[in-house]
BARO-144359 format. One record per residue (C-alpha): residue in three letters; x, z, y. Coordinates in Angstrom, 3 decimals. Example, Ala and Ser with C-alpha at 12.3 -4.5 7.8 and 13.67 -1.06 7.14 Angstrom:
// BARO-144359
<node residu="ALA" u="12.300" w="7.800" v="-4.500"/>
<node residu="SER" u="13.670" w="7.140" v="-1.060"/>
This chain:
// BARO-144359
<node residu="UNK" u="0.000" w="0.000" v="0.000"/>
<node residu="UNK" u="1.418" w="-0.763" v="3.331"/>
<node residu="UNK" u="0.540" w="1.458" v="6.466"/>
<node residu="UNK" u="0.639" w="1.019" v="9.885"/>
<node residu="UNK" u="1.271" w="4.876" v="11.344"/>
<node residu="UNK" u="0.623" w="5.124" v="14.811"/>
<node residu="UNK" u="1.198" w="9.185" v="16.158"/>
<node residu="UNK" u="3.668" w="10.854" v="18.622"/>
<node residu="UNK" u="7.193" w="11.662" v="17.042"/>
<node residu="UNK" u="6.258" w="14.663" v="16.145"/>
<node residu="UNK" u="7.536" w="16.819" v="12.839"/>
<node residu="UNK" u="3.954" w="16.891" v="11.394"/>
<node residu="UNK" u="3.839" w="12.882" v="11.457"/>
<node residu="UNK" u="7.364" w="12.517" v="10.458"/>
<node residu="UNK" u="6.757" w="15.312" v="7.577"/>
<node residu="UNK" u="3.411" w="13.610" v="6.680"/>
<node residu="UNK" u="5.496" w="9.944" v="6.699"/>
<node residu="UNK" u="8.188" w="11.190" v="4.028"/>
<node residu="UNK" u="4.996" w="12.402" v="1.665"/>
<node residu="UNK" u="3.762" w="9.225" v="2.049"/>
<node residu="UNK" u="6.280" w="7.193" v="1.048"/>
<node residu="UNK" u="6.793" w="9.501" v="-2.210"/>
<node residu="UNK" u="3.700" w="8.202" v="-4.020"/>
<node residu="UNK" u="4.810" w="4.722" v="-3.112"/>
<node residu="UNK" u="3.423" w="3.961" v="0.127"/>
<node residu="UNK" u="5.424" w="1.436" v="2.932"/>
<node residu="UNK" u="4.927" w="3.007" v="6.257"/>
<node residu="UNK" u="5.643" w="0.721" v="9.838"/>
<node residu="UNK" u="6.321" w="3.711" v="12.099"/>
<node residu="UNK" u="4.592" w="2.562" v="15.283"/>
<node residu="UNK" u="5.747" w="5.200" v="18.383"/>
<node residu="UNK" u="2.673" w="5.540" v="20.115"/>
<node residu="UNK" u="4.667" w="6.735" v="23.268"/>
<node residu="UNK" u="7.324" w="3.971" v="23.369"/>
<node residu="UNK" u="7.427" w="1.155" v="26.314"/>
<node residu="UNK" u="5.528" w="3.086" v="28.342"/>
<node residu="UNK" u="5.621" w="1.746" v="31.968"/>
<node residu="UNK" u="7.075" w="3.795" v="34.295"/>
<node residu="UNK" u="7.095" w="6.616" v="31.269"/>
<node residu="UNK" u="8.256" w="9.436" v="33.806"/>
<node residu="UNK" u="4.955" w="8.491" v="36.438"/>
<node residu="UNK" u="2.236" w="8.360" v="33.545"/>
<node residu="UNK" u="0.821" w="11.867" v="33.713"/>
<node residu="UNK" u="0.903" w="11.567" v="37.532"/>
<node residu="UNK" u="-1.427" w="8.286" v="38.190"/>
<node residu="UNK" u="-4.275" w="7.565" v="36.936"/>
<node residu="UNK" u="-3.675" w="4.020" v="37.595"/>
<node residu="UNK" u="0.013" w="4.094" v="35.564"/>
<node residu="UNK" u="-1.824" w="5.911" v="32.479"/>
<node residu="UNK" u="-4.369" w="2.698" v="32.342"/>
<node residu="UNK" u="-1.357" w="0.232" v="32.501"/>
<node residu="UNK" u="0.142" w="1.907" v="29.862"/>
<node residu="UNK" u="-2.985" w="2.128" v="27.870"/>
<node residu="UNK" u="-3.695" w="-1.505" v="28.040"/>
<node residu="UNK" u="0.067" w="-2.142" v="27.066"/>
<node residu="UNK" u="-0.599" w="-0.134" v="23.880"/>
<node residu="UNK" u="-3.503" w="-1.234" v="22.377"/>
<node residu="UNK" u="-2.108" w="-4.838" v="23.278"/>
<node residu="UNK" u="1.305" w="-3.829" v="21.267"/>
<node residu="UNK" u="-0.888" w="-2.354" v="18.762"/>
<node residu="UNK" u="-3.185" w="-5.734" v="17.985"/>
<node residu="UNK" u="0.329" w="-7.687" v="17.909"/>
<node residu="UNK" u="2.042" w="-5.466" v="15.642"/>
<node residu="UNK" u="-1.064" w="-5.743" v="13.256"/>
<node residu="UNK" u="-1.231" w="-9.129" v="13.180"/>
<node residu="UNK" u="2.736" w="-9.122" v="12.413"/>
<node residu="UNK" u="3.261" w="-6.827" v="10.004"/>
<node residu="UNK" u="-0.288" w="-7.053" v="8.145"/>
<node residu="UNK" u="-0.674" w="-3.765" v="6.974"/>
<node residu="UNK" u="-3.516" w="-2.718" v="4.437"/>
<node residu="UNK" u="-4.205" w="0.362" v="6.404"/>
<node residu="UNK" u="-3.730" w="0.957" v="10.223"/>
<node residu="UNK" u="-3.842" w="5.015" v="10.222"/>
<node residu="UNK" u="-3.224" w="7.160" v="13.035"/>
<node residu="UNK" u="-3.245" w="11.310" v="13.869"/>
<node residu="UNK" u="-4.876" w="11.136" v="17.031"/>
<node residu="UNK" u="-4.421" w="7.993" v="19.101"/>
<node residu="UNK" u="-7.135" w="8.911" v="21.935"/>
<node residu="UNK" u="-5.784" w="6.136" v="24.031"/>
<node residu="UNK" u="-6.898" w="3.104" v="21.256"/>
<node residu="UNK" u="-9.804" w="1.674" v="22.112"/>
<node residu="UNK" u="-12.902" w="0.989" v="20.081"/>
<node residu="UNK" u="-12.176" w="-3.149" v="21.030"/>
<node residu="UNK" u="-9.070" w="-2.636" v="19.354"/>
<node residu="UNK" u="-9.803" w="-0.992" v="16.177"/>
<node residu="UNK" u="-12.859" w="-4.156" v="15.921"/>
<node residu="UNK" u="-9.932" w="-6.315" v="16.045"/>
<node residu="UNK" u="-8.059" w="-4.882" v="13.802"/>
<node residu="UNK" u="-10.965" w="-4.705" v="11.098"/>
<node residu="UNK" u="-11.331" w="-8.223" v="11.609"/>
<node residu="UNK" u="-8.075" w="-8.810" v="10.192"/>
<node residu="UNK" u="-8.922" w="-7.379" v="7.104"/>
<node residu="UNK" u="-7.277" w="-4.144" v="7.701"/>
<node residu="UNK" u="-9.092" w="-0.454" v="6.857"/>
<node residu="UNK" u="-8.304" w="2.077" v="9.758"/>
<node residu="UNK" u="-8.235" w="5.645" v="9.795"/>
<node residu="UNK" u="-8.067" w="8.152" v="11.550"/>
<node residu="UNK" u="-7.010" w="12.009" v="10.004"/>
<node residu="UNK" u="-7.806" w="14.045" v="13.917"/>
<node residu="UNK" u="-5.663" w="16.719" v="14.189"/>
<node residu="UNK" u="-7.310" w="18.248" v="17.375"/>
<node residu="UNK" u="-10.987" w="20.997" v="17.548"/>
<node residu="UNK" u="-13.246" w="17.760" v="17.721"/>
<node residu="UNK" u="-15.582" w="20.060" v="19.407"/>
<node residu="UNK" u="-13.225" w="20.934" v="23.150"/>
<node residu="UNK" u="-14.354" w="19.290" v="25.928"/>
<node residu="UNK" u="-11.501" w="17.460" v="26.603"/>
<node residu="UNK" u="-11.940" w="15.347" v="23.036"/>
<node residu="UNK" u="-15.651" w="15.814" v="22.116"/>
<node residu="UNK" u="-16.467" w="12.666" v="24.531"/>
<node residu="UNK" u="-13.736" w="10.345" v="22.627"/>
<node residu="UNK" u="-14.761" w="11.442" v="19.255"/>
<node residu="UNK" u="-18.419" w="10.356" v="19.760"/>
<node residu="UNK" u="-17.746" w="7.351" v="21.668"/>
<node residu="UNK" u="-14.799" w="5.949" v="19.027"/>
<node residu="UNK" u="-14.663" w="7.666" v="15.952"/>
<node residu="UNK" u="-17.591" w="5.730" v="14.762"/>
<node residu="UNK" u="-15.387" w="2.629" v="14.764"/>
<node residu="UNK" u="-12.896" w="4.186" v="12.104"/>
<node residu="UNK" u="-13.442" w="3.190" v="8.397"/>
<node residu="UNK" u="-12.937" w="6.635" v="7.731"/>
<node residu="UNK" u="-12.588" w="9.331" v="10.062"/>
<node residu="UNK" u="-11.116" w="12.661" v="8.815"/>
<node residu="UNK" u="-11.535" w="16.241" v="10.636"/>
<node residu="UNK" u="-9.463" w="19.081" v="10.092"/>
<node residu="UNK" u="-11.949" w="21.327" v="9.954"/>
<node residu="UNK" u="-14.940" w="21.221" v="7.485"/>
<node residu="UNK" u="-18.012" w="21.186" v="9.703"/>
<node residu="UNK" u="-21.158" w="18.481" v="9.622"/>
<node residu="UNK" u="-20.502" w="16.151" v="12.406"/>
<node residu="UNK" u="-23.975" w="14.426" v="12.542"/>
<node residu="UNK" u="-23.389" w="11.757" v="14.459"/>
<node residu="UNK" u="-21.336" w="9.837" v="12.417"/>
<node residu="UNK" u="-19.935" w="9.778" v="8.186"/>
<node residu="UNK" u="-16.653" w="11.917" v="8.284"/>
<node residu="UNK" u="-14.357" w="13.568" v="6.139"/>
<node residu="UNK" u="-12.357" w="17.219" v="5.792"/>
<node residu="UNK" u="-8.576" w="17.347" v="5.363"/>
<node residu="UNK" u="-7.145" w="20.664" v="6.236"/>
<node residu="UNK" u="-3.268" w="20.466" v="7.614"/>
<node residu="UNK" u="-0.441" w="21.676" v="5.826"/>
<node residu="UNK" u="3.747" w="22.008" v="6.109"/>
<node residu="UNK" u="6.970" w="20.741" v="4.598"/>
<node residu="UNK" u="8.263" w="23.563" v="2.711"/>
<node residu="UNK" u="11.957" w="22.914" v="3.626"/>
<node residu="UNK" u="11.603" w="23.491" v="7.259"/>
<node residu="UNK" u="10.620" w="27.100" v="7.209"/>
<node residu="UNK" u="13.325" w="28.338" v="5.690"/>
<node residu="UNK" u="15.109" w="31.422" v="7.125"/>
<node residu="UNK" u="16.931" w="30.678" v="10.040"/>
<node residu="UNK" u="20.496" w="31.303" v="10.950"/>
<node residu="UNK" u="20.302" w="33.371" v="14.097"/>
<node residu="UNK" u="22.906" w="34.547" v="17.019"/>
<node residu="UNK" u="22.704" w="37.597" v="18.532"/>
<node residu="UNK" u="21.148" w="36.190" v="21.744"/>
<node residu="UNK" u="18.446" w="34.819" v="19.916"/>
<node residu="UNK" u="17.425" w="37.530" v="18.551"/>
<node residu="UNK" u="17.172" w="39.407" v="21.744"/>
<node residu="UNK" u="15.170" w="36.218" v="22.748"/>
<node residu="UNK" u="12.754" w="36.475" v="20.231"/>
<node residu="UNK" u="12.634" w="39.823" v="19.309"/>
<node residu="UNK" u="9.027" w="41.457" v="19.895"/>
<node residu="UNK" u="6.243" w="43.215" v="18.099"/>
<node residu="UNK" u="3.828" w="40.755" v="19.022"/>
<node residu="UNK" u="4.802" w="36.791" v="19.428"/>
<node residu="UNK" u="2.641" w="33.983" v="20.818"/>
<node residu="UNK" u="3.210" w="30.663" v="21.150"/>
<node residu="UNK" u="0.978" w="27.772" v="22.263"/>
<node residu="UNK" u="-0.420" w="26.074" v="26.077"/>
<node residu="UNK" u="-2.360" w="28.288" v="28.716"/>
<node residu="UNK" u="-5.993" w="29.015" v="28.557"/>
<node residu="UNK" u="-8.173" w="31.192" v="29.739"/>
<node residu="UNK" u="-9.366" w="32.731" v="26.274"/>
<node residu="UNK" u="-6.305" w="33.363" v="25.354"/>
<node residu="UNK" u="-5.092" w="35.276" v="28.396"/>
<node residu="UNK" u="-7.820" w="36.894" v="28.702"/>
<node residu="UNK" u="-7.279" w="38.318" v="24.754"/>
<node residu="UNK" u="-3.261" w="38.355" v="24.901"/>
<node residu="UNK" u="-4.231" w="40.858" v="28.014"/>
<node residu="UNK" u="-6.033" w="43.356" v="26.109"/>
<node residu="UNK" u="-2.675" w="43.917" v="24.075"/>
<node residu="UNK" u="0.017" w="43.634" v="26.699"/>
<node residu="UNK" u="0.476" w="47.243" v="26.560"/>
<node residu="UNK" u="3.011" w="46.588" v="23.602"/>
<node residu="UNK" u="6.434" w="44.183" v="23.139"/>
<node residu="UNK" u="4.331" w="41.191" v="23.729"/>
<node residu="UNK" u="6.351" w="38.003" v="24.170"/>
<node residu="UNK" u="4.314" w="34.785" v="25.260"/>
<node residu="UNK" u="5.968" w="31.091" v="25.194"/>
<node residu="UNK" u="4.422" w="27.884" v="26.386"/>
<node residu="UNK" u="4.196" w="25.454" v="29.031"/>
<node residu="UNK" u="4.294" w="27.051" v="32.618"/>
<node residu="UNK" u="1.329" w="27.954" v="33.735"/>
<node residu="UNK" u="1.696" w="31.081" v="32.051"/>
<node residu="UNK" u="4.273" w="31.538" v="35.356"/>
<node residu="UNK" u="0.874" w="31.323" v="37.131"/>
<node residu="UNK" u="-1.276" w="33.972" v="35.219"/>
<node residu="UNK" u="-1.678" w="37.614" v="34.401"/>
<node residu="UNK" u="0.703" w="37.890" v="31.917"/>
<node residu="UNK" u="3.260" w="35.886" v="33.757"/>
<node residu="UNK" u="5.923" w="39.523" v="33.312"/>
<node residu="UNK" u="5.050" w="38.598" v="29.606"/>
<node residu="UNK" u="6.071" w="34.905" v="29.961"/>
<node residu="UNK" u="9.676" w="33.689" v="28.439"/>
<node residu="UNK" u="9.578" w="30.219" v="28.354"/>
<node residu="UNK" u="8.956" w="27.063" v="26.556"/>
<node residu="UNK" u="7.267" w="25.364" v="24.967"/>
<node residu="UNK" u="9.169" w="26.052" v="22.112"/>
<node residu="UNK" u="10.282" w="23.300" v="19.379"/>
<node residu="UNK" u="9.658" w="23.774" v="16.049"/>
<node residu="UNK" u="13.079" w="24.899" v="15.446"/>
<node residu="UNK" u="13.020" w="27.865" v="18.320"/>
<node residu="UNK" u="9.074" w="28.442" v="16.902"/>
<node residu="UNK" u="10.347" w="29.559" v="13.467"/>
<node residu="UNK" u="13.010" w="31.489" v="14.913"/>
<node residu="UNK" u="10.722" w="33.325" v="16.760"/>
<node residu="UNK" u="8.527" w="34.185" v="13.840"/>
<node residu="UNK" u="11.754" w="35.709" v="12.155"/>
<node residu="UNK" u="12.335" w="37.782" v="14.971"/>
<node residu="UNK" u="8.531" w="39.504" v="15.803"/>
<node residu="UNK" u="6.556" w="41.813" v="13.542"/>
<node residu="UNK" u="2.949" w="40.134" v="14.254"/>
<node residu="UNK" u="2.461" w="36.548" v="15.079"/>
<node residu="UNK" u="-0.740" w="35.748" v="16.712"/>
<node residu="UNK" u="-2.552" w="32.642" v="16.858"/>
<node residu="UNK" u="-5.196" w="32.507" v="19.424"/>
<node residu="UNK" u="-7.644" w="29.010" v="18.255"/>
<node residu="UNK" u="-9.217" w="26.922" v="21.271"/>
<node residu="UNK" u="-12.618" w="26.870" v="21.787"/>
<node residu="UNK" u="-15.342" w="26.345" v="20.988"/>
<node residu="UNK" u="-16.324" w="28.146" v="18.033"/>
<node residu="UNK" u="-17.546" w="24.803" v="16.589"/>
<node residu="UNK" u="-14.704" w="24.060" v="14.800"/>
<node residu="UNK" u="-14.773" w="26.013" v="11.453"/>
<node residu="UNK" u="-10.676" w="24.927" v="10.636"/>
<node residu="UNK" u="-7.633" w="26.345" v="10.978"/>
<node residu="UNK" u="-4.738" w="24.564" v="13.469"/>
<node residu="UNK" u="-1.206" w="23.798" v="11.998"/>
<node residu="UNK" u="0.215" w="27.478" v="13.397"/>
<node residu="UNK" u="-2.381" w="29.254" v="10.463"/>
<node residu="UNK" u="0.115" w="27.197" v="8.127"/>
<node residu="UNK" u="3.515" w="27.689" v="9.520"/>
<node residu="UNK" u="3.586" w="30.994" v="10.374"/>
<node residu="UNK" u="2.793" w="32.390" v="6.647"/>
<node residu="UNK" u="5.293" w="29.823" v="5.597"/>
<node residu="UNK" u="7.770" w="31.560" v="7.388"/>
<node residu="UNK" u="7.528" w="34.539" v="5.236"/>
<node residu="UNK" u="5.789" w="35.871" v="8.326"/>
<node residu="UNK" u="2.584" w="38.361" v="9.114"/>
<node residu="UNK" u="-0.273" w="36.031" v="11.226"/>
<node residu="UNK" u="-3.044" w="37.900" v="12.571"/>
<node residu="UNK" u="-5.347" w="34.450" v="13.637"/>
<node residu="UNK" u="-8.764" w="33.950" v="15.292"/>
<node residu="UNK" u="-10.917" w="33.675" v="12.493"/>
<node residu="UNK" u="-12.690" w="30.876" v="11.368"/>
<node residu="UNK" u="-14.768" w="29.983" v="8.338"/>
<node residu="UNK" u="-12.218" w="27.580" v="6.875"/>
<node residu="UNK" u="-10.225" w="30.312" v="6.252"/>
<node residu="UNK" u="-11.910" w="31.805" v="3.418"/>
<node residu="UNK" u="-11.068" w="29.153" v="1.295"/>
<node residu="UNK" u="-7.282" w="28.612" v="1.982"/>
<node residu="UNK" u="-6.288" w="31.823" v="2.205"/>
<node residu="UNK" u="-7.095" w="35.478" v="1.057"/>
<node residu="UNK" u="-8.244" w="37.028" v="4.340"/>
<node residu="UNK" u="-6.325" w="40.465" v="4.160"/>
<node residu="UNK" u="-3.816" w="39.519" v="1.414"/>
<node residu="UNK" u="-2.026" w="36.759" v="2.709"/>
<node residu="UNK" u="-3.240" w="36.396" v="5.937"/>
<node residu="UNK" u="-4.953" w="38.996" v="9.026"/>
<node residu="UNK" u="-7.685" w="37.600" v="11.486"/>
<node residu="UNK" u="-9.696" w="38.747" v="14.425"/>
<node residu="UNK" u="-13.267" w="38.118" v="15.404"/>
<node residu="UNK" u="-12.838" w="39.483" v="19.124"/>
<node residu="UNK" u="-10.757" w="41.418" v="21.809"/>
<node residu="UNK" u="-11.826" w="44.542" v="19.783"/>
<node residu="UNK" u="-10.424" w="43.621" v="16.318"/>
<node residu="UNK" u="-7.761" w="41.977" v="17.678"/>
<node residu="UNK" u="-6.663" w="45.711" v="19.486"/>
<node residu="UNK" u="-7.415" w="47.577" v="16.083"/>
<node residu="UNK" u="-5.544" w="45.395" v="13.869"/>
<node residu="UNK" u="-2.103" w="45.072" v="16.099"/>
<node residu="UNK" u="-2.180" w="48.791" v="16.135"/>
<node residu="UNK" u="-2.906" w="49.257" v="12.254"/>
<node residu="UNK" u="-0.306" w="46.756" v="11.585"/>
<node residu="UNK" u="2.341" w="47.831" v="13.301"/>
<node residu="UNK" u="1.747" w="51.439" v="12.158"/>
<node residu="UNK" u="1.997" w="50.128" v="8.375"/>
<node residu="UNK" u="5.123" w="48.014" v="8.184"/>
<node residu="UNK" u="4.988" w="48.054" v="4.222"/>
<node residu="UNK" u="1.872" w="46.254" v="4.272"/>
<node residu="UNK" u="2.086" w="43.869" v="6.521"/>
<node residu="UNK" u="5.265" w="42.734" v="4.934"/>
<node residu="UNK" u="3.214" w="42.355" v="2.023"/>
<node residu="UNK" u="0.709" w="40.518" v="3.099"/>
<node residu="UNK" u="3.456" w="37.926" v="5.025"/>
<node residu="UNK" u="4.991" w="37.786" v="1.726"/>
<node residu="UNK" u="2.061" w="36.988" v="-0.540"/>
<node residu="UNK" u="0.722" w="34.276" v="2.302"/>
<node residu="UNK" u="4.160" w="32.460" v="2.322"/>
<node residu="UNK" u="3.667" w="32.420" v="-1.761"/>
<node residu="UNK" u="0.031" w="30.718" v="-1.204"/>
<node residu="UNK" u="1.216" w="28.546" v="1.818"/>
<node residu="UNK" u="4.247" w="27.084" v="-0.259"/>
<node residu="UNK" u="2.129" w="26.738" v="-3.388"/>
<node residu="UNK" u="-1.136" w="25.441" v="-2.095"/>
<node residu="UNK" u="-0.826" w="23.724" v="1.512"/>
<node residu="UNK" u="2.671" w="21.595" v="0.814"/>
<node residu="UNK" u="2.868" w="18.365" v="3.185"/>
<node residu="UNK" u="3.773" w="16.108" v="-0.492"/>
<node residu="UNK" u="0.199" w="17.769" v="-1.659"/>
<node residu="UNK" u="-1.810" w="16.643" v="1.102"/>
<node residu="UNK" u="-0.493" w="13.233" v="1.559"/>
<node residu="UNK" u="-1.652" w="12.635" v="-1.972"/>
<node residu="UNK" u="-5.045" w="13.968" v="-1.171"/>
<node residu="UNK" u="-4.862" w="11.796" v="1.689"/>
<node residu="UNK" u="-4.439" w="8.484" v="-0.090"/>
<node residu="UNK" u="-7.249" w="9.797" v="-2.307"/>
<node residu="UNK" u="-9.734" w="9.437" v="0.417"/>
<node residu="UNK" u="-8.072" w="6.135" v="1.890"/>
<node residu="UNK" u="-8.905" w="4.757" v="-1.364"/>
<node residu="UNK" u="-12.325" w="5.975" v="-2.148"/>
């Protein structure tokens, strides 16, 4: 099978690329972020992000026509248009698309509705009905070999070191929540409007690679993940995977997804609300033995059942259904 990947270059895609090629399949990496015009203006001007836009799906509809894949498959790809992917149908070629964003928040709902109908198979990672159109459930998952332990200098671990660690972009939700538990070693990285917020003392950079991000997880006793809203989306993001397969404790917003990945309390801690989340960072830190091992017994279930090889294969399941 030959597949067209569009995505940004991100460790995910690139992870996801190497378990596709194991079963057998021929990937055409296609950068969805190179020969952009005027790349450093884009996410100033409107006007720049259009140009570019056009210049992609343009690139995209060549490429296709090139290469003939038998699938064109992308992560994401919010800037394709619905013209395009008719285009590229009419060529023969199945498209789908495996969303790796909460369908659900604002800032994608109106994209999902107005193009996912156009993909041959659309793919949420989250299990909820979506009613206006057919689509499918794939939860995420992680390369084993990249969470190893890390090697780590003394100045990183005066970096990283904290009782509680969170990384990921501002939001209201979540400052309003990481606020209620500033009172202890809280260390918060991510872009910089955290500089601009209430927890701004709190604030110590980023946002972090994936490399600095499991570094961090070595070096803090709880590792919260904070989901976006809204509530909608019943699936877990890519941090409910990579933290436990760091060997680490995660105390995550809960959602429903959850109870069938992972044993809630055994592998893995979650919160409902400011409330829980308070109780449980003080339990946990009081009761280092068993928070260990729970972070111990959710690495074993992340590294057996959520492996990047194991999903691509489920993947190519549903691609050829």
């Amino acid at each position: 099978m030959k597949i067209l990947y569009l995505s940004h270059p991100t460790p995910f895609n690139f992870d996801l690329i190497d378990g596709l090629k194991k079963p057998g399949a021929e990937i055409f990496y296609f950068n969805d972020e190179a020969g952009w015009f005027i790349n450093s203006l884009r996410s100033r001007f409107s006007f720049v992000r259009q140009l570019n836009k056009k210049f992609l799906n343009k690139k995209l509809i060549k490429t296709c026509r090139q290469w003939r894949p038998d699938v064109f498959f992308t992560t994401k790809a919010s800037a394709i248009e619905p013209e395009t992917l008719i285009k590229i149908k009419s060529m023969g070629i199945r498209t789908v698309n495996w969303y790796l964003e909460n369908a659900y928040h604002t800032g994608y709902w109106s994209w999902v509705l107005r193009t996912g109908p156009f993909y041959d198979l659309f793919i949420k990672m989250d299990s909820s009905a979506l009613p206006q159109f057919k689509s499918d459930y794939l939860p995420v998952a992680i390369k084993p070999e990249r969470y190893r332990a890390p090697d780590l200098t003394e100045d990183e671990k005066r970096k990283y070191q904290c009782d509680i660690f969170f990384a990921g972009s501002f939001d209201k939700d979540r400052e309003e929540l990481l606020s209620s538990i500033k009172d202890y070693n809280l260390k918060v990285f991510g872009d910089k409007k955290w500089q601009e917020s209430l927890l701004k003392d709190f604030y110590h950079g980023g946002p972090l690679p994936l490399e600095e991000f499991i570094k961090a997880c070595f070096c803090a006793k709880i590792c919260v993940n904070i989901q976006v809203k809204p509530d909608t989306c019943r699936g877990l993001n890519l941090r409910d995977f990579e933290v436990p397969a760091t060997g680490n404790f995660l105390l995550s917003h809960y959602r429903p997804d959850m109870e069938e990945l992972f044993v809630i309390g055994k592998e893995i801690e979650v919160f409902r609300d400011e409330q829980e989340l308070k109780e449980k960072i003080k339990f946990y830190l009081a009761n280092d033995d068993l928070r260990k091992k729970i972070a111990v017994a959710g690495q074993d279930r992340a590294l057996r059942n959520h492996t990047m090889d194991q999903r691509a294969k489920e993947l190519l399941t549903l691609i050829n259904s």
